[in-house]
C-alpha positions as a printed Julia matrix, in Angstrom:
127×3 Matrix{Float64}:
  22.02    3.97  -22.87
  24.29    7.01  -22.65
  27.33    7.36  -20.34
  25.12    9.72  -18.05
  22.42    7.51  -17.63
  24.86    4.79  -16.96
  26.47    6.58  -14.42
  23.5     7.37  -12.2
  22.28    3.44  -12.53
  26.03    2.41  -10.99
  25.94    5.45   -8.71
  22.3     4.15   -7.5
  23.63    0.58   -6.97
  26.31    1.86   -4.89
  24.18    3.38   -2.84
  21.88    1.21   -2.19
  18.42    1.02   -3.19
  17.18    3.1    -0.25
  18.86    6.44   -1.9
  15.67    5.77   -4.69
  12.72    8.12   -4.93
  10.29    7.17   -3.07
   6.19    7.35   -3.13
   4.71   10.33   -1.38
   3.09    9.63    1.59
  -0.72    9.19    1.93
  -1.12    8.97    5.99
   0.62    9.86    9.02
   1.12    6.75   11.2
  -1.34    7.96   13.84
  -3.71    8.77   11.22
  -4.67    5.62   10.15
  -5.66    1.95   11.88
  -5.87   -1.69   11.03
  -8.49   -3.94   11.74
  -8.54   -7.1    10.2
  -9.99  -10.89   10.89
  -8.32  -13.55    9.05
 -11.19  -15.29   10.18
 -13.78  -13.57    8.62
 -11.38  -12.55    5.71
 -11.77   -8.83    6.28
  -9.35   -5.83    6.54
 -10.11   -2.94    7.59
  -7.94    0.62    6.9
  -9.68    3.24    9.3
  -8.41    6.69    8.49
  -8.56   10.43    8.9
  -8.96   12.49    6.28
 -10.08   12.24    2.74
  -8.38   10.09    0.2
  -6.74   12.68   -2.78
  -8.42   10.96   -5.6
 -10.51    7.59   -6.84
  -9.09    4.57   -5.28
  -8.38    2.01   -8.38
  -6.32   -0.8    -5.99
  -3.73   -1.27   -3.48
  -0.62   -3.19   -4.49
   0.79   -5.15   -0.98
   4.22   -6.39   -1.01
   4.91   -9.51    0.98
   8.58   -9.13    0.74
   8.54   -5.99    2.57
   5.13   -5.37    3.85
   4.71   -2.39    2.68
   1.23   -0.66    0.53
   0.72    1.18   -2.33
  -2.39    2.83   -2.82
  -2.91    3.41   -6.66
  -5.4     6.32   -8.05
  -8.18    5.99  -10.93
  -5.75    8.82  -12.59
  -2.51    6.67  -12.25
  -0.93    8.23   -9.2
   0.8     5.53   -6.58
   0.99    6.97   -3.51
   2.34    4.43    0.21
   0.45    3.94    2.56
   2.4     5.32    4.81
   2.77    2.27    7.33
   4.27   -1.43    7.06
   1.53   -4.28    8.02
   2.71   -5.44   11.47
   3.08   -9.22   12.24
  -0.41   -8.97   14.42
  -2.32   -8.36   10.81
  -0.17   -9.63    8.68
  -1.66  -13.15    8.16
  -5.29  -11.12    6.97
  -3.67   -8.8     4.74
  -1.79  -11.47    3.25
  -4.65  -13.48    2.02
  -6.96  -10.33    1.4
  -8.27  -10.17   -1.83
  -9.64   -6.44   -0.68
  -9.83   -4.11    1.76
 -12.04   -1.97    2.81
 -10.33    2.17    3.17
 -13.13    3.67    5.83
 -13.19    7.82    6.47
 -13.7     8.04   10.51
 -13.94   11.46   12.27
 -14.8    11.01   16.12
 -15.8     7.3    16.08
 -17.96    7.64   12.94
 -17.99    6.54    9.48
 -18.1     8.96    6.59
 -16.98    7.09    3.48
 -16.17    3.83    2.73
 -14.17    2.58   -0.33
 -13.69   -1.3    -1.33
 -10.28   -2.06   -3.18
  -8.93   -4.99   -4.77
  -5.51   -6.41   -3.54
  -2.93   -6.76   -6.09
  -0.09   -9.22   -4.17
   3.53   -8.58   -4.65
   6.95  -10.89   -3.95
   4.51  -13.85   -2.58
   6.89  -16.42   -4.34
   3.76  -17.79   -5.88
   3.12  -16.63   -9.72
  -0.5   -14.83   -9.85
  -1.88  -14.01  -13.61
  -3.27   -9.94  -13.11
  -6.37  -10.31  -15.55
């Protein structure tokens, strides 16, 4: 580690982790909804728009409730909104979720992707 590198980690940590880069933004908050039934087990992501690429997985973070949606190509790209307490308890034991394409009410595309669960406090192999 060089004296510059080790300069930017301390200058970082004073800071605060919030001065990190962060993940572009997939949606707009008003351009996406979340349905889910913890019930039935299912999530649903409603959104406008089409998705910039093959959707490999989404990585959810219990810690801070945030998404990551990561690409076939190895782009990671959030979400773009945290999973509010209403949802929470579906998303949080969702092994996928189902990303569905909606202009006016109706249903263009639908992708299923597998859940990879972050910060649970519970150790989970990735096989």
């Amino acid at each position: 580690m060089d004296e510059t590198s080790s300069k930017t980690d301390a200058d970082l940590l004073r800071k605060g982790w919030n001065s990190a880069p962060r993940l572009p933004v997939l949606f707009k908050p008003d351009d996406i909804d979340i349905v889910a039934s913890k019930k039935a087990g299912e999530v649903y992501f409603y959104h406008a728009g089409e998705l910039p690429g093959a959707v490999e997985g989404l990585e959810y973070d219990h810690a801070d409730h945030s998404v990551i949606v990561c690409f076939a190509d190895g782009r990671k790209m959030d979400l773009g909104v945290k999973i509010q307490s209403l949802v929470r308890g579906a998303v949080e034991s969702a092994s996928e979720i189902m990303l569905s394409r909606t202009e006016n009410r109706r249903i263009l595309s639908e992708t299923i992707a597998p859940v990879l669960h972050l910060n649970t406090g519970q150790r989970h192999d990735r096989k």
